[in-house]
C-alpha positions in Angstrom: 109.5 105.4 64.2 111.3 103.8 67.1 110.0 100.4 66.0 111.7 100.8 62.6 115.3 101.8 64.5 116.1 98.1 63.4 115.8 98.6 59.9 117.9 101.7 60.1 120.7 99.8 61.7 120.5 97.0 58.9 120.4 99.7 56.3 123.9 101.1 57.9 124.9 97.3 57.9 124.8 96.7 54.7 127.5 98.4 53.3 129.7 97.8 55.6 129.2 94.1 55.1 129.2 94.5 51.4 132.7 96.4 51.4 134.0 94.4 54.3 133.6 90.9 52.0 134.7 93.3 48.8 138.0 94.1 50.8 139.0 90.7 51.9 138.1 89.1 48.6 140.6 91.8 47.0 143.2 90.9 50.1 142.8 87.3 48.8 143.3 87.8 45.0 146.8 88.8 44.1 146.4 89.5 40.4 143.2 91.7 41.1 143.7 94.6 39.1 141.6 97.9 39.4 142.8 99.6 36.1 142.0 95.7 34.4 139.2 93.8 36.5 135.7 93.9 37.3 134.8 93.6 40.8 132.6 91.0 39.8 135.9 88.9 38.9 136.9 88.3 42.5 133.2 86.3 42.5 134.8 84.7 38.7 137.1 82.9 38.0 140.2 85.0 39.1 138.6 84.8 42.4 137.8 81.0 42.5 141.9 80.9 41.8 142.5 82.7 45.1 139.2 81.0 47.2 138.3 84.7 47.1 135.0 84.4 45.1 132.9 82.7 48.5 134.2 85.8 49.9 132.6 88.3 47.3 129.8 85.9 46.4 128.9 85.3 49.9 129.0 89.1 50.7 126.6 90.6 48.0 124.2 87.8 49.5 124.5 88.6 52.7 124.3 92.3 52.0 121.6 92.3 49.3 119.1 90.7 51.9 120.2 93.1 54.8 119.4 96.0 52.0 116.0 94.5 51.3 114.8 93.7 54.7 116.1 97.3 55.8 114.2 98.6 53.1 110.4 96.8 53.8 110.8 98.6 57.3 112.2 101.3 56.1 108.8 101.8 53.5 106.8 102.7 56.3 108.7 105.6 57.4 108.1 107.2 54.1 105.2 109.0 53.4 104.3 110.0 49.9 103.9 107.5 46.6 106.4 109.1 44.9 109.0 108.5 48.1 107.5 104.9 48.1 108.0 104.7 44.7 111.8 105.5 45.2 111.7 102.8 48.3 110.2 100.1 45.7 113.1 100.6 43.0 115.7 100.5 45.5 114.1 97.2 46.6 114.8 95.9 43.0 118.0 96.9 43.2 118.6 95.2 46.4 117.1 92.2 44.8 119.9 92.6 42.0 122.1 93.1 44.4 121.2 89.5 46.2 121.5 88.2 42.4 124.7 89.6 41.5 126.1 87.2 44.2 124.0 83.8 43.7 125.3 84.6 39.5 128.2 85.2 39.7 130.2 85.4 36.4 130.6 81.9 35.7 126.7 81.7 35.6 126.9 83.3 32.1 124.8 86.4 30.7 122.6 86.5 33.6 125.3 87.9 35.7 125.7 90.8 33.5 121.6 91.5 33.3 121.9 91.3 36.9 125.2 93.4 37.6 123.6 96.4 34.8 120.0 95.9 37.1 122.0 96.8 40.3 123.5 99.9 38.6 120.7 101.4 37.1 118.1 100.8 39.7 120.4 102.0 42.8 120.8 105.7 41.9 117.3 106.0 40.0 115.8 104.8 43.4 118.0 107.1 45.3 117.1 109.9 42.8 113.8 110.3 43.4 113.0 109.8 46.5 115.7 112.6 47.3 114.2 114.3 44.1 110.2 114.1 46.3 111.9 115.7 49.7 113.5 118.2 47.3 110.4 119.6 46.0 108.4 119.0 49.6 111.4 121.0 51.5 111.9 117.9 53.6 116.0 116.7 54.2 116.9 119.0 51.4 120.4 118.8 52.1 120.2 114.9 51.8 117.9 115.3 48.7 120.9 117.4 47.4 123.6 114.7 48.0 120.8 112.2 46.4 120.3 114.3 42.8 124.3 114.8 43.1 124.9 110.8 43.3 122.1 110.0 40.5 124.0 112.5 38.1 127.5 111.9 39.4 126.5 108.1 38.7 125.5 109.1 35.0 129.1 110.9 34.9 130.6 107.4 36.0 129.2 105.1 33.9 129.7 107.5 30.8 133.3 109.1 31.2 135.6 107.6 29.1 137.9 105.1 31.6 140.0 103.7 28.5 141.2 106.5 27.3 142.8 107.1 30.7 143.9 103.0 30.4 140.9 101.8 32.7 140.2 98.7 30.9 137.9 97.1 33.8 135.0 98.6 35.5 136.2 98.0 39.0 136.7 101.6 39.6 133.1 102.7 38.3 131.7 99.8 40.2 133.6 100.9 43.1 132.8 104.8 43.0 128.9 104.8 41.8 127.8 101.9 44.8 130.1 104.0 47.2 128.2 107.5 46.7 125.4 105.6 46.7 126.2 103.7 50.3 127.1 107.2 51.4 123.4 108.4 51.2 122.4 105.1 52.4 124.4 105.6 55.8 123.2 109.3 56.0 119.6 109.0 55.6 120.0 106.0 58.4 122.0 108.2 60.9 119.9 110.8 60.2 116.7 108.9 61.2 118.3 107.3 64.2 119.3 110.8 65.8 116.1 112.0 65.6 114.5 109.9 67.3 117.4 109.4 69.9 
């Protein structure tokens, strides 16, 4: 385990860099709107009116290959196929997440593909690896918080934002990859203190 503390520490780094680019991309971009945008307009062309969408582009990147390479290390640490399984998915959703940035909007359709890969694969990865330590009484608090973001992710993505005037899905975007991130840290912290 001590040789994977790396990976733990890139998996805490990741979403720190992600909102840290996110946050200074939003700083950058007057007209951002959270009730009317997408996130994925500060990488569009709002952003490139602002020089904001390097920012946001630049930080997905960055962040989707800290997720990935946190995640091969991370692999080893886990020990059943189902937990690898979970480990796997979420590496497609890093992958997505690497993609999201390198397409961004003015790529065309493939940046929605990609954006709709990152947000189905992230809690369905998270959801059953948490679901496998669950049902093997192993981090069951953590497994907890895991089946709480997959379904809280379904309640997201399906509550209805317009009739509450959310035009954009900034604020889904923002709340599903931040419950998400949560775990992420968690599971990472909790590694690294037991092994301290």
């Amino acid at each position: 385990m001590k040789n994977l503390k790396i990976f733990y520490y890139f998996a805490i780094l990741t979403p720190i860099v992600a909102y840290t680019f996110i946050f200074i991309a939003i700083a950058k971009t007057p007209e951002f709107s959270w009730i009317h945008n997408a996130l994925s307009d500060l990488g569009g062309p709002l952003g490139i009116r602002y020089g904001a969408n390097i920012i946001f582009n630049s930080g997905l990147i960055i962040s989707g290959i800290l997720f990935f390479i946190s995640l091969i290390g991370i692999m080893k640490d886990f020990e059943t196929i189902v937990e690898k399984i979970g480990v796997f998915i979420l590496l497609l959703s890093a992958v997505f997440l690497f993609l999201i940035g390198l397409f961004p909007e003015t790529a065309g359709r493939i940046h929605y593909y990609v954006s709709v890969g990152f947000f189905v694969t992230f809690p369905i990865g998270m959801g059953i690896i948490s679901g496998s330590n669950i049902l093997r009484r192993k981090d069951i608090l953590l497994g907890i918080y895991g089946i709480f973001v997959f379904i809280a992710c379904l309640i997201i993505w399906t509550f209805p934002w317009k009739n509450y005037g959310v035009i954009g899905v900034a604020i889904p975007e923002f709340l599903s990859s931040l419950t998400g991130s949560i775990w992420v840290i968690i599971l990472a912290i909790k590694r690294l203190l037991e092994t301290s």
